[in-house]
C-alpha positions in Angstrom: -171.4 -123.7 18.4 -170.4 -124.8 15.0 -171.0 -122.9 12.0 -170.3 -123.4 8.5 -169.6 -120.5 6.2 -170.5 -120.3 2.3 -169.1 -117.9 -0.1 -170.2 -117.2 -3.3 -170.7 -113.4 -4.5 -168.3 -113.5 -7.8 -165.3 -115.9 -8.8 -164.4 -117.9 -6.0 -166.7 -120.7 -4.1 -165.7 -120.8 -0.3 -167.0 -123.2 2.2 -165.6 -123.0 6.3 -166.6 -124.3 9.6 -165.9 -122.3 12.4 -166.1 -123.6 16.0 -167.2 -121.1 18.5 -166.1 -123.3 21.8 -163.3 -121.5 23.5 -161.5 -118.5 21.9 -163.4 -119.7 18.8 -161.6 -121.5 15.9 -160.8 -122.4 12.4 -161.6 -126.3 12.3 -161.6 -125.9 8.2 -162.0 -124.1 4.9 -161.6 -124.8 1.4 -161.5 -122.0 -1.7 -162.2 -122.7 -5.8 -161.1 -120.1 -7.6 -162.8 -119.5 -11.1 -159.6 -118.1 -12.6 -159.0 -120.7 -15.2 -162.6 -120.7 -16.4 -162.9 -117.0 -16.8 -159.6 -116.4 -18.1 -160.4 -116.8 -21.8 -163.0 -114.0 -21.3 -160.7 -111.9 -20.0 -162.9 -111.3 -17.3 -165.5 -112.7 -14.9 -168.7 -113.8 -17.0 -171.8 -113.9 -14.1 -173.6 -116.8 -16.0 -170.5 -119.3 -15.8 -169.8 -118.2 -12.5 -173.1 -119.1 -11.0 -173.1 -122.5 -12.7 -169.8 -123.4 -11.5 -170.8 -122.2 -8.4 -173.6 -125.2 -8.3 -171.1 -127.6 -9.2 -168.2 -126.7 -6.4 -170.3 -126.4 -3.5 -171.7 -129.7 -2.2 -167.7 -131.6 -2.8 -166.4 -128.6 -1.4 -168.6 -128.7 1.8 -167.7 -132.6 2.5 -164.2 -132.1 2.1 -164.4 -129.4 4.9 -166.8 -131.3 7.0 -164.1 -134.5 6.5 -161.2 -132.5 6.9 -162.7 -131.0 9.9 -163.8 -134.7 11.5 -167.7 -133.0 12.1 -171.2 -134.2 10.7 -173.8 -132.1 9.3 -175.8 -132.5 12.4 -173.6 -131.1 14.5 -174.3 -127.4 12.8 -176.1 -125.0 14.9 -175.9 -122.5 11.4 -175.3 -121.7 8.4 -173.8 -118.7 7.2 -173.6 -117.0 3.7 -173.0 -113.8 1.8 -176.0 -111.9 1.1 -174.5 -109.0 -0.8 -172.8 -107.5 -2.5 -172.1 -109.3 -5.4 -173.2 -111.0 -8.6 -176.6 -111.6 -8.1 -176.8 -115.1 -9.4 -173.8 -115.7 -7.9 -175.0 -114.8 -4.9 -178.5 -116.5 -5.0 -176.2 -119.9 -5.2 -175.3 -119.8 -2.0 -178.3 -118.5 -0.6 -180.2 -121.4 -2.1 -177.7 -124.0 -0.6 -177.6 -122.4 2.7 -181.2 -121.9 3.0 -182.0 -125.5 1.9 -179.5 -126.5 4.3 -180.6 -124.9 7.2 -184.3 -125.4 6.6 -183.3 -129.5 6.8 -181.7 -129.2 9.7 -183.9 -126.6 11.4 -181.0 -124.2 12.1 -180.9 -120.3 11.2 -179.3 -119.2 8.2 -177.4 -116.1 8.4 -177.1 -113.7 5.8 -173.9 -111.4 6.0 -172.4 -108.5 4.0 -169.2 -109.4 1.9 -167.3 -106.3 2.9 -167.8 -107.2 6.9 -166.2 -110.5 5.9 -163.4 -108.9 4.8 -163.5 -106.3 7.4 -163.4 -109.0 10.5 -160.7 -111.5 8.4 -157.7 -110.1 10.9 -159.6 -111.5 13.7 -158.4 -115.0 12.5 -154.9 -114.6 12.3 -152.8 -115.3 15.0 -152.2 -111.6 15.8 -155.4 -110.3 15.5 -156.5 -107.0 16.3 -159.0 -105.6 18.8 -161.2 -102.3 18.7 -161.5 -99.9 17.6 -159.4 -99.6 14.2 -159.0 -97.7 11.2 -160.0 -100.9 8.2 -158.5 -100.0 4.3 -160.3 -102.5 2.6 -158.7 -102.6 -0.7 -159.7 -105.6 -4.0 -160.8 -105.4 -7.3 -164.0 -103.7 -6.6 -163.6 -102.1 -3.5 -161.1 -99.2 -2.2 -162.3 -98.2 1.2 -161.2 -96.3 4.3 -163.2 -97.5 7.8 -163.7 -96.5 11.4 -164.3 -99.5 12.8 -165.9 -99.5 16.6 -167.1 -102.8 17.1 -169.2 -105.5 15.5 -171.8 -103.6 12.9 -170.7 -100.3 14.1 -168.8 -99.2 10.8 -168.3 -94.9 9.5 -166.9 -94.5 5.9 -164.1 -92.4 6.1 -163.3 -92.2 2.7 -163.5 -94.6 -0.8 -162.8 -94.1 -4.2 -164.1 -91.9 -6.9 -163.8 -94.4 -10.1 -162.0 -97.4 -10.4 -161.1 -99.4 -7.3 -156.7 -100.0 -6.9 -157.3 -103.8 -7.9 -159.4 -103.0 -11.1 -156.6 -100.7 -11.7 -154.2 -103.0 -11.1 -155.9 -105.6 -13.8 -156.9 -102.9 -16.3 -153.2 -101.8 -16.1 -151.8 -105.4 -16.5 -154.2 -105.6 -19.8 -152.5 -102.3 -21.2 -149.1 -104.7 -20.6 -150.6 -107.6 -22.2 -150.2 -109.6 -19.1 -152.9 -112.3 -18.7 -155.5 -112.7 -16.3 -156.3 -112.0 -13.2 -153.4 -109.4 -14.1 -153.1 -107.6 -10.3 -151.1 -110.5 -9.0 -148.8 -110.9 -12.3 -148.2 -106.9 -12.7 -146.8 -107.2 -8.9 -144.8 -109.8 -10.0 -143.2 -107.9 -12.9 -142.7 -104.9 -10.7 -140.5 -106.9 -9.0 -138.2 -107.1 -11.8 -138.4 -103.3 -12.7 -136.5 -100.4 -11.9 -138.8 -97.6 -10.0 -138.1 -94.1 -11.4 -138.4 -94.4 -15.0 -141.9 -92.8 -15.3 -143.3 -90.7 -13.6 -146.9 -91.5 -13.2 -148.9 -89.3 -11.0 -150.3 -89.7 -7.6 -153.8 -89.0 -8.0 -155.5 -87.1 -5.1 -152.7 -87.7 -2.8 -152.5 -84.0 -1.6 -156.5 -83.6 -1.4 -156.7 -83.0 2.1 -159.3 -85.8 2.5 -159.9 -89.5 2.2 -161.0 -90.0 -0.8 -159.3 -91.6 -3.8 -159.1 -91.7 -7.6 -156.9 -94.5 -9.8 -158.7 -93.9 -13.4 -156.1 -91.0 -14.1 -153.2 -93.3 -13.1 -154.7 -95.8 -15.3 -155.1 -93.6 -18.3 -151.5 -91.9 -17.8 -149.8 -95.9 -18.5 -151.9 -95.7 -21.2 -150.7 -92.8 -22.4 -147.2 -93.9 -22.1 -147.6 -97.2 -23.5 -149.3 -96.0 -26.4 -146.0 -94.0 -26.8 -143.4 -96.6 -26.5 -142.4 -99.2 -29.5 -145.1 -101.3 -30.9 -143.5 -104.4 -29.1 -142.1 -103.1 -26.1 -139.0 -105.4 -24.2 -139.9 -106.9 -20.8 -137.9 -104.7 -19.1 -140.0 -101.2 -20.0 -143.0 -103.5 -19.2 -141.5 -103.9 -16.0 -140.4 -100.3 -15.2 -144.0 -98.9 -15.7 -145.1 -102.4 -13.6 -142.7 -100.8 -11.1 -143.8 -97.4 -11.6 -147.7 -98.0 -11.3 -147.2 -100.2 -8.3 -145.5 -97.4 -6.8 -147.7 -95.2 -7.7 -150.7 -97.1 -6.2 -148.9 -97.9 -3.0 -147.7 -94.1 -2.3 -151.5 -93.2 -2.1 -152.8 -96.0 -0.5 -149.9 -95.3 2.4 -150.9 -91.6 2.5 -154.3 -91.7 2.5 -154.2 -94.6 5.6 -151.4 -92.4 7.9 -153.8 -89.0 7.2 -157.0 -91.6 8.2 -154.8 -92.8 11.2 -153.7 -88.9 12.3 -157.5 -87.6 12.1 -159.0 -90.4 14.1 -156.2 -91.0 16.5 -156.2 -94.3 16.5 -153.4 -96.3 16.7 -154.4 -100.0 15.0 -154.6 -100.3 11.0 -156.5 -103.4 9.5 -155.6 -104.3 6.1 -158.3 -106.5 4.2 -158.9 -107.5 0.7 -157.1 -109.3 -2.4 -154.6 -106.2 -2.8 -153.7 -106.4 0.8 -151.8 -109.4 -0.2 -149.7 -107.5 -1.9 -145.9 -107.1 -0.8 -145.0 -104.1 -1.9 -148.5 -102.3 0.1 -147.6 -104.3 2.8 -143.7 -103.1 3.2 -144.6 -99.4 2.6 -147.6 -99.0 5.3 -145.6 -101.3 8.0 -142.6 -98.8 7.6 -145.1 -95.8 7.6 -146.6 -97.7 11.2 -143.3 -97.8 12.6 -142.6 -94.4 11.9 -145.6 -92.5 12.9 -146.6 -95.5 15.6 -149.4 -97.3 15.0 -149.8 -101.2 13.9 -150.6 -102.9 10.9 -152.5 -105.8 11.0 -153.3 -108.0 8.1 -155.3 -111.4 7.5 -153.6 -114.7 6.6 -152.3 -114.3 3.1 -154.8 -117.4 2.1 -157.8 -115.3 3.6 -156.8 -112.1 1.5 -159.1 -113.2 -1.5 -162.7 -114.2 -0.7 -163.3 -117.2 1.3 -166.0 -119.3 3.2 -164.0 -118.8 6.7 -164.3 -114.8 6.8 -168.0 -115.3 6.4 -168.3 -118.1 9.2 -166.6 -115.6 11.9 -168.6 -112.9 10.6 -171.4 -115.2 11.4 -169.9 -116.2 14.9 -169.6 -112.7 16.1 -172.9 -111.4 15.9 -174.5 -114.7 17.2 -172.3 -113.9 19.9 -173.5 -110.0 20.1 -177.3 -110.5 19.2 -177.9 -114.1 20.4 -181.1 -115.6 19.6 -182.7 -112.7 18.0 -180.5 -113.8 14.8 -182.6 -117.4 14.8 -185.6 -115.2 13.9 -184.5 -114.2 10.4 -186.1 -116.6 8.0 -186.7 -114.5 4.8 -184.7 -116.0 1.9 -183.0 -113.3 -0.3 -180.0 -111.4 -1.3 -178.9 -107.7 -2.0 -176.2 -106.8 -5.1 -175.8 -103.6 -3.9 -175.4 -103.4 -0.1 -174.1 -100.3 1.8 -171.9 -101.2 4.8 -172.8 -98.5 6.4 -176.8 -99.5 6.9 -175.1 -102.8 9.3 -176.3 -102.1 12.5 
């Protein structure tokens, strides 16, 4: 079965085919990222990102059906995200995929964002099997999950406020790095010396799950706000160092309390901040000493993309079979509890 695989919930258009034959593989996938176009703003403007959207998707989709050596009627589906997301964003790629499908009289398949990101491991070359504990962790999300098996999904725990990637860019701002600033704070931190402030660890001795990074963000503003008008690179770097720290302590705690109260013994890592190297140093040393794996997607798959969606896709045509070919209504959902999968 082949299946092609279109994301499109915010900045970045992804397009993948995924053959099921076999173990199932990866023939292809291709990612535009919006960065450049959004980076004047500062931010991700919804209008612009739906329009460019429209423009990346049909190129994008030939160079993976080239790239992979397959024809469009070879498809037995199309796959998208449904939610959550932008909703204009979002009703790009429903549109394609619908159209798509409808010409070709195949299902389209609508699936959740998050269980994209949730499944991504599966693709690596060490993936993971059931059940695991799942810290999905990006700019919007920061979320602890039991993971049982294909749509069977139990919050553990998520955060209060901001997620630890919109803290990571809202700090970056404070430090007048540009934009996206998560990836260019880690790279300053690199530079810094840890020690030189001490920022707090918010919630880290709660006793539960749960997390909260808008204190942490306000405390660098604090100090900033309190250091020389034109601070030198190298205090912007300490409190780079210092946040990241910061950020990475919790994150560590709160996965080895989630991986002591369920007893499992497998940790996924999903999302744009689980690219990061500093997150992923601290929680395989934490694995090694309490013993339990880490296991994380291809750094390429970290950020959204087309091929997370496709395997997503795969999967449940593999659980459900035919029953998924009966879904016709055209739609998508902005908000979207993971939870209500079933």
């Amino acid at each position: 079965m082949l299946i092609l695989g279109i994301e499109t919930s915010c900045d970045e258009t992804g397009v993948a085919l995924y053959e099921t034959a076999g173990t199932g593989r990866l023939l292809a996938h291709a990612v535009h990222s919006q960065v450049a176009m959004h980076e004047a703003y500062g931010g991700v403007v919804p209008e612009l990102a739906s329009r460019d959207h429209i423009r990346r998707l049909t190129p994008l989709a030939r160079g993976v059906f080239a790239q992979a050596g397959r024809a469009l009627d070879q498809l037995d589906a199309v796959a998208y995200t449904e939610g959550p997301g932008l909703a204009g964003a979002l009703l790009v790629g429903a549109s394609f995929a619908h159209a798509l499908a409808l010409a070709l009289d195949v299902p389209a398949i609508g699936i959740h964002h998050l269980e994209g990101h949730l499944l991504s491991p599966l693709l690596s070359a060490r993936p993971p099997g059931f059940p695991f504990v799942a810290l999905l962790v990006s700019g919007g999300h920061t979320q602890l999950m039991r993971v049982d098996g294909i749509g069977r999904y139990a919050l553990l725990g998520e955060t209060q406020d901001d997620a630890a990637g919109e803290a990571f860019d809202k700090t970056a701002t404070l430090l007048g790095l540009g934009y996206p600033g998560g990836p260019e704070l880690a790279r300053l931190a690199e530079s810094g010396v840890s020690g030189h402030h001490r920022l707090p660890r918010p919630m880290i001795a709660s006793g539960n799950l749960e997390f909260s990074f808008s204190g942490l963000k306000t405390a660098v503003m604090l100090l900033v706000r309190s250091a020389d008008p034109d601070p030198d690179t190298q205090f912007r770097a300490n409190v780079a160092r210092d946040f990241q720290d910061a950020i990475v302590e919790v994150l560590t705690a709160k996965c080895a309390r989630a991986m002591e109260t369920t007893g499992l013994t497998r940790l996924v890592v999903a999302g744009g901040v689980g690219a990061n190297r500093a997150l992923r140093a601290s929680l395989d040393a934490e694995g090694a000493r309490r013993g339990f794996d880490v296991y994380y997607p291809e750094t390429e798959l970290c950020t959204d993309n087309g091929a997370m969606i496709a395997l997503a896709a795969a999967l449940r045509l593999q659980q459900e079979g035919r029953q998924l070919r009966k879904r016709a209504a055209f739609g998508v959902r902005p908000r979207w509890d993971l939870e209500t999968l079933s």
